[in-house]
Backbone and ligand atoms as CSV (ligand in chain L), in Angstrom:
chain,resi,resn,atom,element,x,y,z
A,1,UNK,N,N,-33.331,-10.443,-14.499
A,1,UNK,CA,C,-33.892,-11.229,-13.392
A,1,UNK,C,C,-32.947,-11.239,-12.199
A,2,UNK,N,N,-33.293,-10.925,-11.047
A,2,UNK,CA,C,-32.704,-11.277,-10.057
A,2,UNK,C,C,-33.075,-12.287,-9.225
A,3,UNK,N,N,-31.645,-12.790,-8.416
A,3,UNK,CA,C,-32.331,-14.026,-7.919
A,3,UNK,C,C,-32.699,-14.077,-6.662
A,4,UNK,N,N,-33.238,-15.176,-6.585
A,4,UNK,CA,C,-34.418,-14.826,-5.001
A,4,UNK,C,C,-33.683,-14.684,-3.924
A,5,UNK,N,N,-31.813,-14.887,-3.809
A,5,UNK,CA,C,-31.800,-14.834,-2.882
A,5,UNK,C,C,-30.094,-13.752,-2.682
A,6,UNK,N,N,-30.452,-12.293,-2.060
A,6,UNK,CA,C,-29.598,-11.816,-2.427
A,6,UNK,C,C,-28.149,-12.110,-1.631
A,7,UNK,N,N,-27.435,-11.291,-1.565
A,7,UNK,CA,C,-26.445,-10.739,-0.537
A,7,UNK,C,C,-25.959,-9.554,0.145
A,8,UNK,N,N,-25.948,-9.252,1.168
A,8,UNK,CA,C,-25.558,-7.782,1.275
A,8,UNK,C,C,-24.230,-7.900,0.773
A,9,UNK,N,N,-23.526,-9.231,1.014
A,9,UNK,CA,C,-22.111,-8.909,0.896
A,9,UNK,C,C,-21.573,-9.977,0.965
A,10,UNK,N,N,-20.379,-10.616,0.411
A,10,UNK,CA,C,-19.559,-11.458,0.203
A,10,UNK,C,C,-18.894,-11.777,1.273
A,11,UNK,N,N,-19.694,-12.777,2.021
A,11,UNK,CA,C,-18.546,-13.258,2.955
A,11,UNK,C,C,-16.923,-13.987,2.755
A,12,UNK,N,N,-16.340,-13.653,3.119
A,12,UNK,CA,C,-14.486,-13.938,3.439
A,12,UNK,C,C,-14.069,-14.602,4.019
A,13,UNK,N,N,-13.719,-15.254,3.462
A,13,UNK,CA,C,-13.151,-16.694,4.692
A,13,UNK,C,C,-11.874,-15.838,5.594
A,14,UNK,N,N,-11.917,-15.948,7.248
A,14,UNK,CA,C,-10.886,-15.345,8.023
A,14,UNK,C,C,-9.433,-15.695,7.951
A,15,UNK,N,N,-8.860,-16.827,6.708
A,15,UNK,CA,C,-7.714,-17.665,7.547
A,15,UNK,C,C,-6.620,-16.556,6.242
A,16,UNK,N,N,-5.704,-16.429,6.900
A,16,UNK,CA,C,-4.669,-15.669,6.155
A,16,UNK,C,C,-4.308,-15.578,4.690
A,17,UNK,N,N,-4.571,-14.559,3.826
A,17,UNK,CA,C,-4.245,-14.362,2.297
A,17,UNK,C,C,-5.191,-15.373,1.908
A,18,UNK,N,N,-6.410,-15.690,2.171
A,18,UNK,CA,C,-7.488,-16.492,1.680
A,18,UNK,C,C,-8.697,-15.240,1.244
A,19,UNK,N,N,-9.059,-15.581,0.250
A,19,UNK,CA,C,-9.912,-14.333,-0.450
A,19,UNK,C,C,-11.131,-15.494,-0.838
A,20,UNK,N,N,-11.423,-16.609,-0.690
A,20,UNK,CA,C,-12.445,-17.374,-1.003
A,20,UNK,C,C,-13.502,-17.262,-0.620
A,21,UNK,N,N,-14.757,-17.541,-0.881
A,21,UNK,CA,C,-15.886,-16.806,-0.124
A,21,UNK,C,C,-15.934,-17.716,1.080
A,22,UNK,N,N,-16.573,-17.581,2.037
A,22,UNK,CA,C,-16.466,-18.229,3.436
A,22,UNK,C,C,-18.095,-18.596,3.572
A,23,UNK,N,N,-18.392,-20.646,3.593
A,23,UNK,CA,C,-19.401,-20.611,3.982
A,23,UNK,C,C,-19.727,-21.509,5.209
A,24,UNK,N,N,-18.893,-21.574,6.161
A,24,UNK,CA,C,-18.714,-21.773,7.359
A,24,UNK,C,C,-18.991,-20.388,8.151
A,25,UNK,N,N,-19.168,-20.776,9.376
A,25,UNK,CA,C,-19.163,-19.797,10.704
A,25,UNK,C,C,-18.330,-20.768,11.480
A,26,UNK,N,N,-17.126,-20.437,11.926
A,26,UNK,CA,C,-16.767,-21.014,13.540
A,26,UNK,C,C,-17.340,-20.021,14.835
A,27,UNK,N,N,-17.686,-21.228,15.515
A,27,UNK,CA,C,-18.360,-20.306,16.898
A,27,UNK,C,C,-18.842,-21.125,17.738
A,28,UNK,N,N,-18.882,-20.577,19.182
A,28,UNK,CA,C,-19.072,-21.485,20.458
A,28,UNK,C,C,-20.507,-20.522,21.329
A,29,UNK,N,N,-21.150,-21.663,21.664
A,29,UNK,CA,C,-22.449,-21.409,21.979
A,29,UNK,C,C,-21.928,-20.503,23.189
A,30,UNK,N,N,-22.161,-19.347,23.832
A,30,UNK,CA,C,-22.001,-18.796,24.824
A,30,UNK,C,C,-23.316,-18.344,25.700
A,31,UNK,N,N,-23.321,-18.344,26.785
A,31,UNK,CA,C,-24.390,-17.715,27.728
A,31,UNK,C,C,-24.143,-17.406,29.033
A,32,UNK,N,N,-24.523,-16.169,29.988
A,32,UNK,CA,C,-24.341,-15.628,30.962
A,32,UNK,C,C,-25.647,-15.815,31.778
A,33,UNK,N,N,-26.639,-16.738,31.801
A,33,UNK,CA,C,-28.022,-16.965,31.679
A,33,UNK,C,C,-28.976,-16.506,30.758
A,34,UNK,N,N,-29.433,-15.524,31.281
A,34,UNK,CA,C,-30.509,-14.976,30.163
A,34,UNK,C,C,-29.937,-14.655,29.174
A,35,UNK,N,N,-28.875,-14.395,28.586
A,35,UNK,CA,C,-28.257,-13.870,27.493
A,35,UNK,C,C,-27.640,-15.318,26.755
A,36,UNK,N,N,-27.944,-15.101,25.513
A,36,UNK,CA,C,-27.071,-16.373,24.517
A,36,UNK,C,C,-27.101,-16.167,23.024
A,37,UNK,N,N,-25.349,-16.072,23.208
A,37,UNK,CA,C,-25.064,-15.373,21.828
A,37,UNK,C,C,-24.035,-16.556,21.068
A,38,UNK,N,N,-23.662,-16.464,20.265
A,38,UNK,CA,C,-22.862,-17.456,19.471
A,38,UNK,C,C,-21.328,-16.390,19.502
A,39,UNK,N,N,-20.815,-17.227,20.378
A,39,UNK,CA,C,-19.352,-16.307,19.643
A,39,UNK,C,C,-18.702,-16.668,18.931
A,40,UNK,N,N,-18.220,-15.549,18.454
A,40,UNK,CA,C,-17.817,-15.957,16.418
A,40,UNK,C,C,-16.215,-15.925,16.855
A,41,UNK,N,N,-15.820,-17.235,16.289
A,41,UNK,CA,C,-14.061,-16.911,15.515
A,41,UNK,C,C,-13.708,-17.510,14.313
A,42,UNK,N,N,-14.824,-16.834,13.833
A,42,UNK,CA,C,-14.349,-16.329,12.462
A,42,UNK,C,C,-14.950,-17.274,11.134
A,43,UNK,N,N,-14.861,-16.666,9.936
A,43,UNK,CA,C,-15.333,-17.281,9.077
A,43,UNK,C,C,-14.244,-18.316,8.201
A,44,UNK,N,N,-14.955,-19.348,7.612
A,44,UNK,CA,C,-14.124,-20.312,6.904
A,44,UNK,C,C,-14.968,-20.600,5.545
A,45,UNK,N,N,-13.681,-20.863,4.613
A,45,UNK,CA,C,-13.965,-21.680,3.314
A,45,UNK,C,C,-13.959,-23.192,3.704
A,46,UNK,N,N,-14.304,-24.312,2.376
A,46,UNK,CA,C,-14.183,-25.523,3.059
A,46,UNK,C,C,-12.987,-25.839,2.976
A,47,UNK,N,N,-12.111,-25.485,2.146
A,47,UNK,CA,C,-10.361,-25.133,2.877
A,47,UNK,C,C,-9.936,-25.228,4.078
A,48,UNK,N,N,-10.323,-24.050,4.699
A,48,UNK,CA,C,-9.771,-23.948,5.792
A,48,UNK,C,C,-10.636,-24.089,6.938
A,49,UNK,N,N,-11.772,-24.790,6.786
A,49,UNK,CA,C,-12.700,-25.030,7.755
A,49,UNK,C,C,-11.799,-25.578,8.818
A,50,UNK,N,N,-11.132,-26.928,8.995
A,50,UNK,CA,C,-10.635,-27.367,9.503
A,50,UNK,C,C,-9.561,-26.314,10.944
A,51,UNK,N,N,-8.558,-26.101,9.751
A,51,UNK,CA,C,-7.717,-25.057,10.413
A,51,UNK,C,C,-8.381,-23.736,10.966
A,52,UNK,N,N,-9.413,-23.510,10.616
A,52,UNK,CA,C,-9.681,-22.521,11.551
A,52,UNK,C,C,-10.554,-23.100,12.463
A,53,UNK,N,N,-11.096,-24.325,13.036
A,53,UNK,CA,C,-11.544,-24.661,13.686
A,53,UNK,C,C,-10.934,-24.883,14.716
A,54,UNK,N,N,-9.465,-25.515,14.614
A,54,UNK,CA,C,-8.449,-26.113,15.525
A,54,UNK,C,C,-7.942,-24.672,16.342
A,55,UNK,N,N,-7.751,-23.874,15.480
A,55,UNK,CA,C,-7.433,-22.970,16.444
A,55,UNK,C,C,-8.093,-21.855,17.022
A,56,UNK,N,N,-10.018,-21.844,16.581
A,56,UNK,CA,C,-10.773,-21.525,17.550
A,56,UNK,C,C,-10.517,-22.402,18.805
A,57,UNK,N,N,-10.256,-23.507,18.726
A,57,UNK,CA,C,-10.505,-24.829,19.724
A,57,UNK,C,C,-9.444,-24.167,20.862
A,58,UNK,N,N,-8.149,-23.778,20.362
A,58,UNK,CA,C,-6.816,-23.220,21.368
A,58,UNK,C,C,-7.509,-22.113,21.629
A,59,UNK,N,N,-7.800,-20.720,21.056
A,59,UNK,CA,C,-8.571,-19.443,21.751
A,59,UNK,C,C,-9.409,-19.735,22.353
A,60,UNK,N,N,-10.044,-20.711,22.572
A,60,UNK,CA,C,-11.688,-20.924,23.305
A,60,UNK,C,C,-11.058,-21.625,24.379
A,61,UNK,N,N,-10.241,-22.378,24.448
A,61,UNK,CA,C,-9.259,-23.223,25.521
A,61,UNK,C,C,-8.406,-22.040,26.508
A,62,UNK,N,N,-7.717,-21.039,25.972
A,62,UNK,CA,C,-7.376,-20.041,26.969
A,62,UNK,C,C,-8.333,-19.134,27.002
A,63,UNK,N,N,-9.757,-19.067,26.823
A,63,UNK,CA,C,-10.236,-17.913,27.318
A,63,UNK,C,C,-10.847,-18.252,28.919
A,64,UNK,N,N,-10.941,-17.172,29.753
A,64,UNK,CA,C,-11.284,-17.427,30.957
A,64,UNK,C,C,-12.901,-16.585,30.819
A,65,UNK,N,N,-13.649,-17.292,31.693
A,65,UNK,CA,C,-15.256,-16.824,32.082
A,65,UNK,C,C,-14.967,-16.614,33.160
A,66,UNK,N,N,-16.171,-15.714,32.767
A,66,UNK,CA,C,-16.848,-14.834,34.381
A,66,UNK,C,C,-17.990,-15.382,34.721
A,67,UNK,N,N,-17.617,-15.139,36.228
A,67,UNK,CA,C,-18.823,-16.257,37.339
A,67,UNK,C,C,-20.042,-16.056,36.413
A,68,UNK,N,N,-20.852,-16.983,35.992
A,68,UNK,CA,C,-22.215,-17.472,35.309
A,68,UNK,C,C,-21.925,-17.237,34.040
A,69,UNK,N,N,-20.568,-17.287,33.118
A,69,UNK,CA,C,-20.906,-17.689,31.751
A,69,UNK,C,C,-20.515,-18.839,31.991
A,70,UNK,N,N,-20.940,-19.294,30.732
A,70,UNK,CA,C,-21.029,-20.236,30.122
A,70,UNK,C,C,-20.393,-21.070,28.852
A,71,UNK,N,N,-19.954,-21.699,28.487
A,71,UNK,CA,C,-19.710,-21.384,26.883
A,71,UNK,C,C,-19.368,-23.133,26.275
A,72,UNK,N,N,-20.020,-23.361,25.369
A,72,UNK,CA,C,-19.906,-24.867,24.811
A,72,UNK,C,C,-18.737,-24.390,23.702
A,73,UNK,N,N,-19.153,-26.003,23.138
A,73,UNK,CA,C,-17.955,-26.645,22.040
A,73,UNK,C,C,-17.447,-25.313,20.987
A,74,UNK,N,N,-16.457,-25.620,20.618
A,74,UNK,CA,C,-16.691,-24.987,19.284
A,74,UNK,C,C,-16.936,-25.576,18.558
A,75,UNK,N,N,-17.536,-25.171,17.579
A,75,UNK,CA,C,-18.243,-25.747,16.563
A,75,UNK,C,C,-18.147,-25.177,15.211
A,76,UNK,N,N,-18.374,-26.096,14.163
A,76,UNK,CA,C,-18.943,-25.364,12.787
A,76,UNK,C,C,-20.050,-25.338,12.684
A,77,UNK,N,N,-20.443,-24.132,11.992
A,77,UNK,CA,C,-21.960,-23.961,11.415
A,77,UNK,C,C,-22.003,-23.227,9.873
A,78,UNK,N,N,-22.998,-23.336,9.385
A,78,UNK,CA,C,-22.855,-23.632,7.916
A,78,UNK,C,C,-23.501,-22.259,7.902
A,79,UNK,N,N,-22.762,-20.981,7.181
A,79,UNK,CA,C,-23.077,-19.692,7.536
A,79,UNK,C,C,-24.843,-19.268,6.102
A,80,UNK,N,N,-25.239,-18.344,7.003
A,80,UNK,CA,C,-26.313,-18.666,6.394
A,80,UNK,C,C,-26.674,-16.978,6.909
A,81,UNK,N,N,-26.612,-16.005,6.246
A,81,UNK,CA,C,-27.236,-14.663,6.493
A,81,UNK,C,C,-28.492,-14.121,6.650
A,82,UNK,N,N,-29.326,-15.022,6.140
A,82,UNK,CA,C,-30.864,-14.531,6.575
A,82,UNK,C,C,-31.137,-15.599,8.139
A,83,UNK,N,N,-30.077,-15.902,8.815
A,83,UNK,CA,C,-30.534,-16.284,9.929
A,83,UNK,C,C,-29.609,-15.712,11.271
A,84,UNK,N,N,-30.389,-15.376,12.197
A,84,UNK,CA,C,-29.484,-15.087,13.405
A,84,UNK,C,C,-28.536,-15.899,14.027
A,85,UNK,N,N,-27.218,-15.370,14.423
A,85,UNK,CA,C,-26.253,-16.683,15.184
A,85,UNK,C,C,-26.723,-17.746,15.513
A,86,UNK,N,N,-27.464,-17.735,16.876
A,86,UNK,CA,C,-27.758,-18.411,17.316
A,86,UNK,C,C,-28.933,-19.355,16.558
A,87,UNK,N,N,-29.087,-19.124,15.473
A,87,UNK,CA,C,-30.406,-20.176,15.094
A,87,UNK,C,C,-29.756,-21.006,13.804
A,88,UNK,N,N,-27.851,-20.334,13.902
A,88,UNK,CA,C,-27.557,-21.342,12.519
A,88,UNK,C,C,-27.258,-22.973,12.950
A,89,UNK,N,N,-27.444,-23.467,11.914
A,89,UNK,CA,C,-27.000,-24.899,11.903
A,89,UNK,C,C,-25.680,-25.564,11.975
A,90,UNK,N,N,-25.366,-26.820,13.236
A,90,UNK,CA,C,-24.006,-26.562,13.411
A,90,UNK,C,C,-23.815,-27.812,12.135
A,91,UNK,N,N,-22.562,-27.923,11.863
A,91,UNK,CA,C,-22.159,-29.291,11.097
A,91,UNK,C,C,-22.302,-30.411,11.425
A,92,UNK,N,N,-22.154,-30.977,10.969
A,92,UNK,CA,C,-21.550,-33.102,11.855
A,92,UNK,C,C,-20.505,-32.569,11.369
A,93,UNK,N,N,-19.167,-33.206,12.522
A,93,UNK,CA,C,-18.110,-33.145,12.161
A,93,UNK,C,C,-17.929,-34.842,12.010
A,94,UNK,N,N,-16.657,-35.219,11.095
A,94,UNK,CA,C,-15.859,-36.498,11.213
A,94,UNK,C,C,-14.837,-36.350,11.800
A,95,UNK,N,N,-14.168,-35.595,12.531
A,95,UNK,CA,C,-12.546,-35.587,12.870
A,95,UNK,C,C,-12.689,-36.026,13.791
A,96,UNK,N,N,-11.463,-36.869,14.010
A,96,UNK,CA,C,-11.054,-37.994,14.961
A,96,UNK,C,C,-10.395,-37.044,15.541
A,97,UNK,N,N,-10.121,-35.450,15.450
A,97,UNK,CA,C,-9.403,-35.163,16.463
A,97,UNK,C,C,-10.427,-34.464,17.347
A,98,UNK,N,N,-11.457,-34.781,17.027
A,98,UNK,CA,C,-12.433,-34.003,18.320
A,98,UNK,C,C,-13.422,-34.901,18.878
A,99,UNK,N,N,-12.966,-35.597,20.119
A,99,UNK,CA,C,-13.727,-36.464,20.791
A,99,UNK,C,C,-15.248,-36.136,21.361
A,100,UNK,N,N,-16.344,-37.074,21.021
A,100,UNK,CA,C,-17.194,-36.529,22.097
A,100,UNK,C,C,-17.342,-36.299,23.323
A,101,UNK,N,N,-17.605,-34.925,23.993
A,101,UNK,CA,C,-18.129,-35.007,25.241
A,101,UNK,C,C,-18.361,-35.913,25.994
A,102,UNK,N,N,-17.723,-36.454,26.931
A,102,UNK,CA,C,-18.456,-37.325,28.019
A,102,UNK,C,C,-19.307,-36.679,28.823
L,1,ZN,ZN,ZN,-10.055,-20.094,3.130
């Protein structure tokens, strides 16, 4: 019997000498107008969800845009392969180290 729901492949959590499967996505909503893609930094276990979040947060903090992008929070999203970037689901976070938006 196989089960209903396959894999092409074993996702990897991105954070160093971590071999755990990764079921996070870190990624920040991006758009240039008509275009909107999720940019990825990188995959996480619930390990290292955290830590790789914090320091998407610093890469997404020095990256510079070009006139009409765009680009929100970073975020977690709960990785999910039969769905496109942009249509995954982000987390609730609890960390007190990430204030809401005013
Ligand atoms: Zn990990």
């Amino acid at each position: 019997m196989e089960p209903p729901r396959r894999f092409h492949y074993r996702p990897i959590c991105s954070a160093p000498r971590c071999e755990e499967t990764a079921v996070y996505k870190i990624g920040a909503p991006w758009s240039d107008g008509p275009r909107r893609e999720l940019k990825n930094y990188g995959l996480a276990c619930p390990a290292h969800c955290e830590a790789q979040l914090a320091r998407a947060r610093v890469n997404r903090n020095g990256l510079k845009l070009e006139v009409g992008e765009s680009m929100g929070d970073v975020r977690v999203f709960r990785l999910d392969p039969f769905r496109r970037d942009t249509d995954l689901e982000s987390v609730r976070e609890d960390a007190p180290a990430s204030p809401p938006p005013d």
